[in-house]
C-alpha positions, 0 to 999 in steps of 0.5 A, spaced: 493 482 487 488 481 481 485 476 483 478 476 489 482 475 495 485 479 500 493 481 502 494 483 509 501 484 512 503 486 519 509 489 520 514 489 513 520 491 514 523 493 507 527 498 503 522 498 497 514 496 497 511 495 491 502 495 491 499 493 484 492 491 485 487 489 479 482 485 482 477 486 487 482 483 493 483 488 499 490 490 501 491 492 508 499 493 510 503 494 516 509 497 516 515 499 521 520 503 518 520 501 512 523 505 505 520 507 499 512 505 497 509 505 491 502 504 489 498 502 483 491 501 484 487 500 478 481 494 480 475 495 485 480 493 491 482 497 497 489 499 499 490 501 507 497 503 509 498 503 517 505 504 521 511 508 518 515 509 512 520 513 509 517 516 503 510 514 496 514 515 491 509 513 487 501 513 487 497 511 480 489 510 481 485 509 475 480 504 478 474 505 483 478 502 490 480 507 495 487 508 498 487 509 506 494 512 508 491 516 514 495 511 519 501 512 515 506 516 517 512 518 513 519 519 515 522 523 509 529 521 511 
């Protein structure tokens, strides 16, 4: 996301998820079994992950948005 709007996914099924917010958008994702996440955060825009997923693998934040994984549990397998 870089621009103002928001992203909201209910349940995405992937092997690997990549976040990258410039902006000021929010991005609230739900996800259901899904593999590796990554996540950039380098705009205003707050990032909220929900459901399961295996594992972050990355997570780079440089700019005021929040990052919420309170809701996210991660599998490891």
């Amino acid at each position: 996301s870089s621009g103002s709007g928001d992203i909201e996914g209910k349940e995405i099924t992937a092997e690997s998820i990549a976040i990258k917010t410039t902006g000021s958008g929010d991005c609230y994702l739900g996800c259901k079994d899904s593999g590796n996440i990554s996540v950039q955060i380098s705009g205003s825009g707050d990032v909220k992950l929900r459901g399961t997923a295996r594992a972050l693998v990355n997570i780079s934040q440089s700019g005021s948005g929040d990052f919420d994984m309170s809701g996210l549990t991660l599998s490891g397998r």
